[in-house]
LUMZA-268654 format. One line per 8 residues: number of its first residue (from 1); their letters; for each residue x, y, z of N, C-alpha, C, O. Coordinates in steps of 0.2 Angstrom, whole numbers, plus 5000, padded with zeros to 4 digits. Each point is the difference from the previous one (the first is absolute). Layout:
// LUMZA-268654
NUM) a) X:Y:Z:X:Y:Z:X:Y:Z:X:Y:Z ~ ...
This chain:
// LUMZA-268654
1) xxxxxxxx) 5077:5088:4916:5000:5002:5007:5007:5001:5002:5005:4997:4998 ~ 4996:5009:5005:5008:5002:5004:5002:4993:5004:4996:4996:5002 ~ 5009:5004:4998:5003:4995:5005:5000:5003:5009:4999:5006:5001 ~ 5001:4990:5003:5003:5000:5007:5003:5003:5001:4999:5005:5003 ~ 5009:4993:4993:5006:5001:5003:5003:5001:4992:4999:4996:4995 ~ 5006:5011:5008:5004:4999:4994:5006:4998:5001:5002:5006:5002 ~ 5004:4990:4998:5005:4998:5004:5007:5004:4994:5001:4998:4994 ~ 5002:5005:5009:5005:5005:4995:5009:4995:5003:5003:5000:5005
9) xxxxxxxx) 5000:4997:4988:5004:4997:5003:5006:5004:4998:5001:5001:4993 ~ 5004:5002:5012:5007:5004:4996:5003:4994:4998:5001:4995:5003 ~ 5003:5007:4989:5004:4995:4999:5004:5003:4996:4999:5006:4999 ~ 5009:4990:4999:5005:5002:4999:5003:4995:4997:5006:4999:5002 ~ 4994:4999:4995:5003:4996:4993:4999:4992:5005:4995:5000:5004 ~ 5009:4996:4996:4997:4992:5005:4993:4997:4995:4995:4999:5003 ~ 5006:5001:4994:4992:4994:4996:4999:4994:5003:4995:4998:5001 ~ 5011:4999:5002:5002:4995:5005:4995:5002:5005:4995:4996:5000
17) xxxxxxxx) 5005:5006:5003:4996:5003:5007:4995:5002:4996:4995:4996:5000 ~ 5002:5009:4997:4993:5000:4999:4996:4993:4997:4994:5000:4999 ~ 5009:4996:5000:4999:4996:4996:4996:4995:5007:4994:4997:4999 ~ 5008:5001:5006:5001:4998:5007:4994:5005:5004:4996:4998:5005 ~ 5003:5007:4994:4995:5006:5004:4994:4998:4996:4996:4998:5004 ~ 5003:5001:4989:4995:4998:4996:4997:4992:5003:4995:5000:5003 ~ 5008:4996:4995:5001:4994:5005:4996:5001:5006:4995:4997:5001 ~ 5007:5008:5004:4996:4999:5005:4995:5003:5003:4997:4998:5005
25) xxxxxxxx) 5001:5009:4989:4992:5002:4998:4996:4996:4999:4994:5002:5003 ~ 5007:4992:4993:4995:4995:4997:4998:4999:5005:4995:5002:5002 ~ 5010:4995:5005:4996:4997:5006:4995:5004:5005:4996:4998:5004 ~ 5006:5009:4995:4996:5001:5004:4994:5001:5002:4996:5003:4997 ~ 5001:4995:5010:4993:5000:5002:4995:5005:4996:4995:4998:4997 ~ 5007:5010:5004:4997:5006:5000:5000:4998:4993:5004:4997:4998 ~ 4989:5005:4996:5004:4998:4993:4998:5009:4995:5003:5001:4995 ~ 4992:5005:5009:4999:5002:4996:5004:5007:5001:4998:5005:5004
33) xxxxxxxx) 5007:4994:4991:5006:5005:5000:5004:4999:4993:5002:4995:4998 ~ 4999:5011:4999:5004:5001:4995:5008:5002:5003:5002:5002:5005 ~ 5002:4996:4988:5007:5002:5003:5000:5005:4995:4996:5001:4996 ~ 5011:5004:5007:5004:5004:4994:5007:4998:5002:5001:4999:5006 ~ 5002:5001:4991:5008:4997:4999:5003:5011:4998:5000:5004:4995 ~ 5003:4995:5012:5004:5008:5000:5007:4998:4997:5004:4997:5003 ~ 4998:5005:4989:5008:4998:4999:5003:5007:5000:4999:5004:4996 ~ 5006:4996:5010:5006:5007:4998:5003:5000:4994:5003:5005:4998
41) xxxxxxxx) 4996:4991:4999:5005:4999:4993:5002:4995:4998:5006:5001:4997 ~ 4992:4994:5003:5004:4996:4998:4999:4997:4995:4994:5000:4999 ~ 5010:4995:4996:4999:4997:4991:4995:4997:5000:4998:5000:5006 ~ 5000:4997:4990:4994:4995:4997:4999:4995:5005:4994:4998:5002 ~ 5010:5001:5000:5001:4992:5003:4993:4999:5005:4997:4995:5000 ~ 5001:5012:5005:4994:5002:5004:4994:4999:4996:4995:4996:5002 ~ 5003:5008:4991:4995:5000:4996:5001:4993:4999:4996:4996:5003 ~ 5007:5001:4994:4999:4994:4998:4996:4995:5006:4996:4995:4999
49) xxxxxxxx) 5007:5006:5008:4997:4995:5003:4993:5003:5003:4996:4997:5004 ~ 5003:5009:4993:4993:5001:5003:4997:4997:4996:4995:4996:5001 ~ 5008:5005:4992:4995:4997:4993:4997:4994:5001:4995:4997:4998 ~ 5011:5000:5004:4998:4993:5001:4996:4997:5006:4996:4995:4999 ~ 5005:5009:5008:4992:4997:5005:4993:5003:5000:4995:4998:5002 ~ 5009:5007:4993:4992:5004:4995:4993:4993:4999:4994:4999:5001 ~ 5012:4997:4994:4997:4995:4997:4999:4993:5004:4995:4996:4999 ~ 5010:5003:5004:5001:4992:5004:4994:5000:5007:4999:4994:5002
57) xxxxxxxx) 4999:5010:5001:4996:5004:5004:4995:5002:5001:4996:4998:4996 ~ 5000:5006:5008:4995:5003:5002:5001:5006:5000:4996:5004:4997 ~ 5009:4999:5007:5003:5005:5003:4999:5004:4994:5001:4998:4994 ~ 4996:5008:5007:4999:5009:4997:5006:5003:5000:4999:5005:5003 ~ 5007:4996:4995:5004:5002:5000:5002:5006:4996:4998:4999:4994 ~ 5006:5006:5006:5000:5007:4997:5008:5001:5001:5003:4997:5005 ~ 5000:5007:4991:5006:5000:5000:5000:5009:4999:4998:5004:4996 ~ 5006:4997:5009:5003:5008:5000:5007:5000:4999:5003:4995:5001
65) xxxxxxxx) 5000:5010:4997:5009:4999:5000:5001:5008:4996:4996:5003:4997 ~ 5010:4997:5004:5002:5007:4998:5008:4997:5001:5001:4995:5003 ~ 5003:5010:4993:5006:5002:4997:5006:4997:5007:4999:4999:5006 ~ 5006:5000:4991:5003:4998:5008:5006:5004:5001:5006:4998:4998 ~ 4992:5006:5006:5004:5005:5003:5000:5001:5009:4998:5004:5003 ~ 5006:4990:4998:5003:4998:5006:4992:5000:5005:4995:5002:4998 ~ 5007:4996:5008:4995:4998:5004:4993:5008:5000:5001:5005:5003 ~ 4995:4994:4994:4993:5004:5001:4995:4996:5001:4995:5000:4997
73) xxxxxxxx) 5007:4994:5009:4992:4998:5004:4993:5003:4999:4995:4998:5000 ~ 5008:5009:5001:4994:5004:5003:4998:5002:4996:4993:4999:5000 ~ 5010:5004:4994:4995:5000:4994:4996:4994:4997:4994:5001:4998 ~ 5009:4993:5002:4997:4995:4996:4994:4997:5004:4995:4997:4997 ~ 5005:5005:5009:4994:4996:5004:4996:5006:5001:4994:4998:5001 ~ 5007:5008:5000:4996:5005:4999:4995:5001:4992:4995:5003:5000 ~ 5008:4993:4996:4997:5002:4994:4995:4991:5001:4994:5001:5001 ~ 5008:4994:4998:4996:4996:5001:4993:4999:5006:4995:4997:5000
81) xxxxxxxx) 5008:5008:5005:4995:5001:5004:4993:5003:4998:4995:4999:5002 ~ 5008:5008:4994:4995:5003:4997:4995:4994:4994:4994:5001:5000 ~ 5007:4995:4997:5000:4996:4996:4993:4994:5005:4996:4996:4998 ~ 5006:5006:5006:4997:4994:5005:4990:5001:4998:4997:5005:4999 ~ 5002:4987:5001:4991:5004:5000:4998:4997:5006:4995:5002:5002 ~ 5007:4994:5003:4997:5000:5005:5001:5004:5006:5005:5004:5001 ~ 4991:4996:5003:5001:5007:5007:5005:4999:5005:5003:5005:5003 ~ 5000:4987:4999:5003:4997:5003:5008:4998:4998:5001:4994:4997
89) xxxxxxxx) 5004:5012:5005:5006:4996:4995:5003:4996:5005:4999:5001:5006 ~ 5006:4994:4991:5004:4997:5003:5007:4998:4997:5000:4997:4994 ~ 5006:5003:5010:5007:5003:4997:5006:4995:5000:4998:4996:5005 ~ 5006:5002:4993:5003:4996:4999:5006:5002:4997:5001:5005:4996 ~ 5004:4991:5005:5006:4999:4994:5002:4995:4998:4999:4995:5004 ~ 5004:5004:4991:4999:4996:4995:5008:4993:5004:5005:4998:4997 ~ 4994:5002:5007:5007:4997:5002:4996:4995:5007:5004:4998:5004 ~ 4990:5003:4997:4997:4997:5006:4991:4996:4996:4995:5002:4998
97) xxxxxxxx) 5007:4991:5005:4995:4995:5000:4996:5001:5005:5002:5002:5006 ~ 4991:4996:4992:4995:5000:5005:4994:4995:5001:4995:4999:4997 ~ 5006:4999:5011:4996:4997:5004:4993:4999:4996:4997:5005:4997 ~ 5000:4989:5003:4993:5002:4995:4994:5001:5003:4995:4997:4998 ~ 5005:5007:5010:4996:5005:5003:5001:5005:4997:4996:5004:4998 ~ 5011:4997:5001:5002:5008:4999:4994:5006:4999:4998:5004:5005 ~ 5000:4996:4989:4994:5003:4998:4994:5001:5005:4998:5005:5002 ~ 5001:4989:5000:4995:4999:5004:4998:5003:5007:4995:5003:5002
105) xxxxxxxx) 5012:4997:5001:5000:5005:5005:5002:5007:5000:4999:5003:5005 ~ 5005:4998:4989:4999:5008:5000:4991:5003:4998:4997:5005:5002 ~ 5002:4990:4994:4992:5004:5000:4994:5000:5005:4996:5004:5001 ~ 5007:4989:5003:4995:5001:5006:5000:5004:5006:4996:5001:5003 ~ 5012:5003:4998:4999:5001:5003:5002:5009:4999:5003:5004:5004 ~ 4995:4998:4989:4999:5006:4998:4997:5006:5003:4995:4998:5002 ~ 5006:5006:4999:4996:5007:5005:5004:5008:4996:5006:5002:4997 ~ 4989:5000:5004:5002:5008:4997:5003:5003:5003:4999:4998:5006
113) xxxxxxxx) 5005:5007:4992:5005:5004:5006:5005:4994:5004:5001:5000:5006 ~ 5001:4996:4990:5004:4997:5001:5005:4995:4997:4996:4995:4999 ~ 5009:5003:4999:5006:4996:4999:5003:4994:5003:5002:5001:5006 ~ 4996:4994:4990:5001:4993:5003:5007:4997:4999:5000:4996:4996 ~ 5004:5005:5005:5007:4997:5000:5004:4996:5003:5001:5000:5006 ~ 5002:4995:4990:5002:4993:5002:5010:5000:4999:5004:5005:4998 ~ 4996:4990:5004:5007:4999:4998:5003:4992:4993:4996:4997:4996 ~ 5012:5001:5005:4998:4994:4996:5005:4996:5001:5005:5003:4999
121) xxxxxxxx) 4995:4992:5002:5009:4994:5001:5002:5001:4996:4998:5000:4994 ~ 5008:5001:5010:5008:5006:4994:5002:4993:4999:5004:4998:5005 ~ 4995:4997:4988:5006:4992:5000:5004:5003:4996:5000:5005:4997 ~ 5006:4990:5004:5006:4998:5000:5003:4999:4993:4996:4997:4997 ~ 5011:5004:4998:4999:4999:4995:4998:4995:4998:4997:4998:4995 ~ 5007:4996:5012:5001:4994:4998:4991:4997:4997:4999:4997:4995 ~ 4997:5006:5009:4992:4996:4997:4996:5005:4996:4994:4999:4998 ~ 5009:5007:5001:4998:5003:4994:5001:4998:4994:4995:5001:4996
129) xxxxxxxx) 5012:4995:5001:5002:4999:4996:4997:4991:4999:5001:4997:4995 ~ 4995:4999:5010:4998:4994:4998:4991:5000:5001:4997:4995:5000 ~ 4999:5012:5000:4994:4999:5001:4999:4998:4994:5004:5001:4996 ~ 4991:4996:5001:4996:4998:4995:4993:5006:5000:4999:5003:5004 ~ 4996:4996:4989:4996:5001:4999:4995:4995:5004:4997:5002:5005 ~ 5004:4992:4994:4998:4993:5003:4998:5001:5009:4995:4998:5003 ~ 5011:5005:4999:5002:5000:5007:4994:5006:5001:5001:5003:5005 ~ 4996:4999:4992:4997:5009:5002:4993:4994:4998:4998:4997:5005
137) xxxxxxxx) 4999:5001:4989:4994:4998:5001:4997:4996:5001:4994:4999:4998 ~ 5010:4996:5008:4999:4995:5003:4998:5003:5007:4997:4998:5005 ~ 5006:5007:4995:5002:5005:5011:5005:4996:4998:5000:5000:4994 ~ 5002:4997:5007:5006:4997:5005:5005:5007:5002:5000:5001:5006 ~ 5003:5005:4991:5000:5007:5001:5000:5000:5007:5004:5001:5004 ~ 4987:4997:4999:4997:5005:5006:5001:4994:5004:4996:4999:5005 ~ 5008:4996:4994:5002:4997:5007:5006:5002:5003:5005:5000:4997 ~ 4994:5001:5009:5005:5001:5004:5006:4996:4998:5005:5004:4997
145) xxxxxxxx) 4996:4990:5004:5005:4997:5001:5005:5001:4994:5006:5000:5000 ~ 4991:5000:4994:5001:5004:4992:5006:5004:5000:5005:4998:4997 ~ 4995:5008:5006:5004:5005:5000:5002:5003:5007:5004:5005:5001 ~ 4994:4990:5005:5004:5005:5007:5007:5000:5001:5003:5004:5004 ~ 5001:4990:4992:5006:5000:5000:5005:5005:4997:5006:5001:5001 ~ 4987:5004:4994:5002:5003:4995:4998:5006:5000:4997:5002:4995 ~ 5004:5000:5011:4999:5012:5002:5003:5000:5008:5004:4997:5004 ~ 4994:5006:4995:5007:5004:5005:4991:4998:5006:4995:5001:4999
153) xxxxxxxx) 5009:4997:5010:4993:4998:5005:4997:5004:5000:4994:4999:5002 ~ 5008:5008:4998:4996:5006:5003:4993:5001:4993:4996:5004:5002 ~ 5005:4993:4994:4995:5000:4992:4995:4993:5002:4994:5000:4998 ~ 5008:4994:5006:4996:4997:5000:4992:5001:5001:4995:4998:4996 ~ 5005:5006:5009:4994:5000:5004:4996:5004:4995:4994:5002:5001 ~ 5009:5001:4992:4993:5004:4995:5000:4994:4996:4995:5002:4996 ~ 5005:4991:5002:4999:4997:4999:4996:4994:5003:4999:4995:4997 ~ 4998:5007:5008:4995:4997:5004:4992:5002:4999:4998:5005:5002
161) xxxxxxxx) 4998:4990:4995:4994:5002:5001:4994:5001:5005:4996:4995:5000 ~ 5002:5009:5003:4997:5000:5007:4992:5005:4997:5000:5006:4999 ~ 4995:4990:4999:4994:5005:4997:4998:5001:5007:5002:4997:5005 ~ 4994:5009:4997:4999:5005:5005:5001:5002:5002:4997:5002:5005 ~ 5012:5000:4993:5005:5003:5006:4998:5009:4999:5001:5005:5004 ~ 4996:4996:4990:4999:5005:4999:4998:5007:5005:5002:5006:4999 ~ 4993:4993:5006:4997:5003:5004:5005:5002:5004:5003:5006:4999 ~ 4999:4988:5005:5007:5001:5005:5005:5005:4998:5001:5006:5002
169) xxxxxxxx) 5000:4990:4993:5007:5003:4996:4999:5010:5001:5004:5004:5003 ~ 4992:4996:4993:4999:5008:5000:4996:5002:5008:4998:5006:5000 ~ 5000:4990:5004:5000:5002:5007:5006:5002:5005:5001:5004:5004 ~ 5003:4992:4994:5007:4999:5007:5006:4999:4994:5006:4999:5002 ~ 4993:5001:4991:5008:5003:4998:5004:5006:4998:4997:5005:5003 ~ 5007:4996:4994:5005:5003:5001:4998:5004:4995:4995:4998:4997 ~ 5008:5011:5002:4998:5004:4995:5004:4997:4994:5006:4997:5000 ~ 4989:5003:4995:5001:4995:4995:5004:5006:4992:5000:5006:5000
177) xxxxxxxx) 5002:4991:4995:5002:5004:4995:4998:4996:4993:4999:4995:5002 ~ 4999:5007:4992:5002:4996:4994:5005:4998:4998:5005:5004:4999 ~ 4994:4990:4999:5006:4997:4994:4997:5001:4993:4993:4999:5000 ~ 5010:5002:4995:4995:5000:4994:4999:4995:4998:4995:5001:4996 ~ 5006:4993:5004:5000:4992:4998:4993:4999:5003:4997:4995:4998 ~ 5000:5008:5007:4995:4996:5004:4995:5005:5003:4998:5000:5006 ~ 4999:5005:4990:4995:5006:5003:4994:4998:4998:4999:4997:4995 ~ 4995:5005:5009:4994:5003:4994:4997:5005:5002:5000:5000:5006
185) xxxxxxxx) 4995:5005:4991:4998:5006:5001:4992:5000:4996:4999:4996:4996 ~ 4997:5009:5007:4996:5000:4995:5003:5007:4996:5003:5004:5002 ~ 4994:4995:4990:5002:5005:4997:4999:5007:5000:5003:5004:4997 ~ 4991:4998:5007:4999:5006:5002:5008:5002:5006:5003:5005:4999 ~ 4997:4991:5005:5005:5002:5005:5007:5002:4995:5002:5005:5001 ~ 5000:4991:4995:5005:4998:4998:5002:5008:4996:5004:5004:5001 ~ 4988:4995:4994:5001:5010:4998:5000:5006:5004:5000:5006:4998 ~ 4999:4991:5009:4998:5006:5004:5006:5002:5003:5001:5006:5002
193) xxxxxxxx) 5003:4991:4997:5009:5002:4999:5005:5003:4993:5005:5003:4999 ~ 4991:4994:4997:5004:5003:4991:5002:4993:5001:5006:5002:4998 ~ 4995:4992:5003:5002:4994:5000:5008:5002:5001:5002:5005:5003 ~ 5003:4990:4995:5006:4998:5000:5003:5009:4999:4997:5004:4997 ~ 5008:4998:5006:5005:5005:4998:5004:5002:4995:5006:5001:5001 ~ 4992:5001:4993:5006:4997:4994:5005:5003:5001:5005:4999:4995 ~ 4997:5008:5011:5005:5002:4999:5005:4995:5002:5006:5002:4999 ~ 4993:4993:5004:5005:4993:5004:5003:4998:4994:4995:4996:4997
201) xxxxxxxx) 5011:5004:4999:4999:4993:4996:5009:4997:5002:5004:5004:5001 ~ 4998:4990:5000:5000:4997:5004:4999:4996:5007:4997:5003:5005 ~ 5006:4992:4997:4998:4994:5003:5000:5003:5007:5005:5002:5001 ~ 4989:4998:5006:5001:4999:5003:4997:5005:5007:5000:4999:5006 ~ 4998:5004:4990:4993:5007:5005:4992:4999:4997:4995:5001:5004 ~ 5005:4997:4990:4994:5001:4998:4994:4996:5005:4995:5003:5000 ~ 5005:4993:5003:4997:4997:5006:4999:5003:5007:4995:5000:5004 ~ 5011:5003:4997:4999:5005:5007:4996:5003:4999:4994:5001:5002
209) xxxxxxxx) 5011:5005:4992:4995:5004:4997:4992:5003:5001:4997:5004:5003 ~ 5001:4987:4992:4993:4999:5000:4996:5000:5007:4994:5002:5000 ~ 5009:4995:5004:4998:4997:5007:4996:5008:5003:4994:5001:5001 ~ 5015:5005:5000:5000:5003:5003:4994:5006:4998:4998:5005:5004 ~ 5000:4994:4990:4996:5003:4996:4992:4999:5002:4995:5005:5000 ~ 5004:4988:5000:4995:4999:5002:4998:5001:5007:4994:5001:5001 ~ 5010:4999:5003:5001:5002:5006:4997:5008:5002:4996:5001:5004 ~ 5005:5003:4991:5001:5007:5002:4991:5002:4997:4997:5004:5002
217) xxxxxxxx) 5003:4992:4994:4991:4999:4997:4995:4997:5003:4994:4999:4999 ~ 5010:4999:5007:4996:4994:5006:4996:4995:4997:4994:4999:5001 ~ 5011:4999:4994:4997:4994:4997:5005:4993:5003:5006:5000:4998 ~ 4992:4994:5009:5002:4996:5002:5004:4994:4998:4998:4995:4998 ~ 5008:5006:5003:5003:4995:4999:4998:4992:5003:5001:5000:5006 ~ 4998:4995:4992:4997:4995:5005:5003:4994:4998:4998:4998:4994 ~ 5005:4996:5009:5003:4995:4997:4995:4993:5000:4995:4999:5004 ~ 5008:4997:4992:4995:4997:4996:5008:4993:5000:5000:4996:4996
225) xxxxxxxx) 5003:5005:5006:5008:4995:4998:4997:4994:5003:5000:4995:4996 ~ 4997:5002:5010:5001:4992:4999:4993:4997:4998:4998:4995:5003 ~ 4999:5010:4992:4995:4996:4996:5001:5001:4993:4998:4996:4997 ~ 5005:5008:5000:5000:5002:4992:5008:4998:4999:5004:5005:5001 ~ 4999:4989:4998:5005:4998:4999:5004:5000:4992:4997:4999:4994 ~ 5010:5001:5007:5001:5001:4993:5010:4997:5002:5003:4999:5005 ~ 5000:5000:4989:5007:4997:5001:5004:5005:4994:5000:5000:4994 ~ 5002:5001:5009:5007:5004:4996:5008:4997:4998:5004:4997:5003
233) xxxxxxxx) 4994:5004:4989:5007:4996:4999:5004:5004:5000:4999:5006:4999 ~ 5007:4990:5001:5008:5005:5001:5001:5001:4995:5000:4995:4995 ~ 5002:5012:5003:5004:5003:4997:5004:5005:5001:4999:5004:5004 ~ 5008:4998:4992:5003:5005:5001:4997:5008:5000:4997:5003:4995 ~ 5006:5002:5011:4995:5008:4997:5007:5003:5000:5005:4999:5003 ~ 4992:5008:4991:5006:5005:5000:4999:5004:5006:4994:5000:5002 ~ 5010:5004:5003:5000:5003:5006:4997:5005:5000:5000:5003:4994 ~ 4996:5000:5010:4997:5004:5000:5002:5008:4999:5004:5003:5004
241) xxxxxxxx) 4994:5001:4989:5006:5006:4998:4995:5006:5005:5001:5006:4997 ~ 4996:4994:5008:5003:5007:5004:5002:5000:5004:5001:4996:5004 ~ 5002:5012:4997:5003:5002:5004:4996:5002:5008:4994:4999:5002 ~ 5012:5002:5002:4994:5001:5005:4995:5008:5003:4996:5001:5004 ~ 5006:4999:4994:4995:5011:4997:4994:4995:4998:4995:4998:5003 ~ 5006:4999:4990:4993:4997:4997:4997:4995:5003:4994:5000:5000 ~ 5010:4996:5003:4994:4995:5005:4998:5002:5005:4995:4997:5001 ~ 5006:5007:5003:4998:5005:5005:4993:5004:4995:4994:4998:5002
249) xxxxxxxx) 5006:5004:4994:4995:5006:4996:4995:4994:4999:4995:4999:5004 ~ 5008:4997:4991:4995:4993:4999:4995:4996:5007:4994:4998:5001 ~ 5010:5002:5003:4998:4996:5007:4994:5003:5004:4995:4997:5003 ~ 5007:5009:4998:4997:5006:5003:4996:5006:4998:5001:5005:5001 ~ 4996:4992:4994:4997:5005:4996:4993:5003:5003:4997:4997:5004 ~ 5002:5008:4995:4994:5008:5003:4994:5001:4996:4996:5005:5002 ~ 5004:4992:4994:4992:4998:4998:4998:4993:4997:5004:4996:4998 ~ 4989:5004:5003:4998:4994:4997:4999:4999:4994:4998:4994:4998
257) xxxxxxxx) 5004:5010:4998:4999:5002:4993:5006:4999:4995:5004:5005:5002 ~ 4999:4992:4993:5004:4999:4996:4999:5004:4996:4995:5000:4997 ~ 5012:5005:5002:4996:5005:4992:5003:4995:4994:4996:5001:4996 ~ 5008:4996:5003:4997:4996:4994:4998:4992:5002:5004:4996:5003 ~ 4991:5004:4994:4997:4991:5001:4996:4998:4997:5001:4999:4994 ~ 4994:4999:5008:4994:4996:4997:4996:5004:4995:5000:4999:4994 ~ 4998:5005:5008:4997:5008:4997:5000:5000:4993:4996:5000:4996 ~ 5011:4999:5002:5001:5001:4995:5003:4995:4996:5005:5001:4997
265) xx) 4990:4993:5004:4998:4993:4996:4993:5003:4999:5000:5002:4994 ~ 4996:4998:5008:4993:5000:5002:4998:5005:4993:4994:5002:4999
């Protein structure tokens, strides 16, 4: 049988942190979902740690990866997307732990012609660098008191779990956008776009992009943030290499249609 959900994690060399995302799979409530681990490129050190919760595990996991020629998000999660067997994807990156609703609530509260997107607490080097394995499959992670000394206050409040806020939320909040660490789609929708952009390749539109895209296909942005929780460790990023011609093109784009994307995984 097809799974539920197929959960597509972007990653980028860190075995460390996937290793901690794995970790917080096992707990989650939702159970019938396959992963694919999206690698832009990076050594062994990834395969090996799929290899290994392959084994130690439950977890369905599939490994995708291609040549590493600087940031192609788009290609690597476009290709794993295609790879997906279930109808319901859900999106990630490989540098954010998740709540063990997570799953749970992106699936329950799934709808066609729409996009459920959440947000994730941006921590601190300081408790990036002392989380444990231990500290993820215990929760201790999704205690507040855990980590509030360690994000910036304006992040606290995505770390709060409030089940039912969802209604509200999408009655009386704000126009909402994707992050890619925290979407989900059904995969009809998701091709009804050509998926991710591949003309994008570095850090830092491919999300509006997608947002603005889906937008223009009247496929609804809807947020899902203080139910589908998740924690972001700190790491250093390269700055973002467009210019402003290109982020304006990228931002503001006039069709809903990506001429190179998904299409051509499929």
């Amino acid at each position: 049988m097809k799974p539920a959900l197929s959960l597509i994690i972007a990653v980028y060399k860190r075995p460390d942190f996937l290793e901690k995302i794995f970790a917080s799979l096992c707990r989650q409530t939702f159970r019938d979902f396959e992963v694919l681990v999206a690698d832009d490129g990076s050594g062994p050190d990834i395969a090996d740690t799929v290899k290994k919760w392959r084994k130690k595990s439950s977890l369905a996991v599939r490994h995708a990866w291609h040549e590493d020629e600087g940031f192609r998000k788009t290609v690597i999660v476009n290709a794993a997307a295609a790879q997906a067997q279930a109808e319901y994807l859900v999106f990630i990156d490989g540098d954010c732990v998740l709540h063990h609703r997570f799953l749970e609530r992106h699936h329950d509260h799934k709808r066609r012609g729409a996009v459920l997107a959440g947000r994730r607490v941006m921590l601190d080097e300081d408790i990036t660098n002392t989380i444990s394995v231990d500290d993820i499959k215990s929760g201790k992670i999704e205690k507040a008191p855990f980590w509030w000394n360690h994000c910036p206050r304006d992040q606290r409040k995505h770390g709060i779990y409030i089940p039912g806020s969802f209604l509200l939320e999408n009655i009386f909040g704000k126009r909402y956008w994707i992050v890619g660490s925290n979407f989900s789609v059904h995969a009809s929708d998701f091709a009804s776009v050509n998926g991710y952009d591949e003309a994008i390749t570095g850090r830092g539109v491919e999300d509006i992009n997608l947002t603005e895209r889906f937008r223009l296909k009247g496929v609804r942005v809807m947020t899902i943030t203080r139910e589908a929780l998740q924690y972001h460790f700190f790491h250093r990023s390269d700055p973002m290499p467009h210019d402003i011609e290109a982020y304006k093109r990228f931002c503001t784009p006039t069709n809903f249609w990506a001429e190179k994307g998904l299409e051509g995984h499929l």
